[in-house]
N, C-alpha and C positions, 0 to 999 in steps of 0.2 A: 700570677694571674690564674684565676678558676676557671677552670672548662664548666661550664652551666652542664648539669647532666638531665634537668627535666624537661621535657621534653616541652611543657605549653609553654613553657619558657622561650626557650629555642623558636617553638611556633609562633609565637607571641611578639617576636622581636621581627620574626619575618613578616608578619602581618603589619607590622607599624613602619618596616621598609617597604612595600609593597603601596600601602597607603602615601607616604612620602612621592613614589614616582606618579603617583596618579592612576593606575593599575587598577582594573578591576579584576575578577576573580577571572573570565575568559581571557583579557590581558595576559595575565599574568601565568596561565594555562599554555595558552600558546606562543609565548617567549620562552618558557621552561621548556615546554614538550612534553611536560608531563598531563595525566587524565586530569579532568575535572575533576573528578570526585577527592582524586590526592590533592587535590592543590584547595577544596572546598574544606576540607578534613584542614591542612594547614593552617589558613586564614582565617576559621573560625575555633584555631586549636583541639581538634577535636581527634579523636582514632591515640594509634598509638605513635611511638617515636620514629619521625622520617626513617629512613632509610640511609645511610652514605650516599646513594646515590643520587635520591632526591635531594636530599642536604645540598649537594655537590651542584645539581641545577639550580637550584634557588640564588644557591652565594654567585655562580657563575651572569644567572640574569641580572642581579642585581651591580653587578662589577665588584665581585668581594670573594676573598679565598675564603676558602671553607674553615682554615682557622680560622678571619676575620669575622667572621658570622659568626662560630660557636664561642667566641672567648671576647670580642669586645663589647663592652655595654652599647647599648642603645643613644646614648650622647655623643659616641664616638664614631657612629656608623651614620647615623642621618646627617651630619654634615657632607658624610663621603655621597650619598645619592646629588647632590649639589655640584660634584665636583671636587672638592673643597675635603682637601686631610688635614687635620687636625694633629701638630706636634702636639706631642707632652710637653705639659708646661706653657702653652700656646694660649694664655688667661684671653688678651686681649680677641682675638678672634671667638673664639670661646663664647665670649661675654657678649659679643656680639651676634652669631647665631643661633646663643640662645635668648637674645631680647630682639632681635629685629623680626615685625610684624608687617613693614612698606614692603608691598610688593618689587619696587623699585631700588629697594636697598637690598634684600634677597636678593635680585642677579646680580646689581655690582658686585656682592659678595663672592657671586660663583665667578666671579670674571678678573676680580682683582684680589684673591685671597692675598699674597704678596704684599700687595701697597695696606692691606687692610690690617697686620700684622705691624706694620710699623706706626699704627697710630698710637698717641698715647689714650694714657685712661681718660685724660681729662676731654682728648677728642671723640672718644666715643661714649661717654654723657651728652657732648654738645648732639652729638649726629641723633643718639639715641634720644635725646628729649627733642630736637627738631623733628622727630618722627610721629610724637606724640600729641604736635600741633596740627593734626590732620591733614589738609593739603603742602601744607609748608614743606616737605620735601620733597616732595611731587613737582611743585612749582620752580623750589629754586634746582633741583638736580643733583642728584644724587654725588655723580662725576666733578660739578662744578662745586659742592659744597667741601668734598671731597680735597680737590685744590685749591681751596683756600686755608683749611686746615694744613697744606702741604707745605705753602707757600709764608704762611705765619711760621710753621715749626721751623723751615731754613733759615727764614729774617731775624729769628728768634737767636739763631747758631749762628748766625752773623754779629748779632749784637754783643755777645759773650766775647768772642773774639775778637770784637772790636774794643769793649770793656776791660781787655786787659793789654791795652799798646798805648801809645801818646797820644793817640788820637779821642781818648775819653774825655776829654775837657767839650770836644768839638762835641762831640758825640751827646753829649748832655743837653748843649745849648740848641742842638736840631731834634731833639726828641721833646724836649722844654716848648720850644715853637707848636711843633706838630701836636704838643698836649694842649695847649691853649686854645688850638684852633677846633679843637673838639671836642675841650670842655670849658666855655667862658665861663668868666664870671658868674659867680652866683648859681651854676648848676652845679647840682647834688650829688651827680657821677655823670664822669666823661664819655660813660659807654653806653649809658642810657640816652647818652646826646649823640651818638651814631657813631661811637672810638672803635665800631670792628673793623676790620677787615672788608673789602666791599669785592 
């Protein structure tokens, strides 16, 4: 990993953390305890290269060591203002706060990073383009859309396991039933005739 040595850089990164908590320039003034004028020079990148010391205020308001400020990128820090660390290799999260725009999907996120980690890819296209239907995640709930993705994947992990014991013949002829009943005759797909999850 590179230590950034320029400085608007550095400055650059803290103004885009700073903007993330909501922070204005007095905000953000008097959380630090540094002057105005040093913290204006910051936020607009301007002056020369912080100080350690300032440095060391900024990472501390923000909840981040002063390595974590000088050496992670900017993708890797604005989840942390959230709450929310980001592993390496953590694609699925990732993917997730950098496509969620619902305000209401946003906090689940801060609140359930964990459960949000184990969804698959195919789960967060569903969640992620139900976001895009404008109220429709709003309405059905973020939490509630949430378990039913949870509750498909274990029925899901049930089925597998059942798929490979004696009980698959049974197993056939109750999913056969439940297929028909929700896709009759003569419709084009079962799932356009209501086959999700309710």
């Amino acid at each position: 990993m590179t230590v950034s040595t320029n400085p608007s850089s550095l400055a650059s990164k803290i103004a885009r953390l700073v903007e993330e908590r909501g922070w204005n320039q007095e905000d953000f003034a008097r959380i630090t305890k540094l002057n105005r004028q040093t913290v204006r020079q910051i936020l607009l990148a301007q002056g020369r290269k912080p100080h350690n010391a300032t440095v060391q205020a900024c990472a501390k308001a923000l909840g981040l060591s002063v390595s974590e400020l000088r050496t992670l990128p900017l993708d890797q820090l604005l989840p942390r203002m959230h709450g929310i660390t980001v592993r390496d290799g953590d694609g699925v999260l990732q993917r997730l706060l950098e496509n969620a725009q619902n305000a209401d999907l946003l906090a689940w996120l801060e609140r359930n990073a964990d459960r949000a980690r184990q969804l698959s890819p195919s789960d967060v296209d569903e969640l992620l383009g139900l976001q895009e239907h404008g109220a429709a995640l709003t309405a059905i709930g973020v939490e509630r859309f949430v378990e039913l993705l949870e509750r498909k994947r274990e029925l899901l992990d049930r089925i597998r396991i059942l798929a490979g014991t004696e009980y698959l013949q049974l197993l056939e002829q109750f999913v056969e039933l439940l297929y028909e009943k929700v896709n009759p005759p003569g419709s084009a797909d079962g799932f356009a005739a209501g086959g999700r999850v309710r």
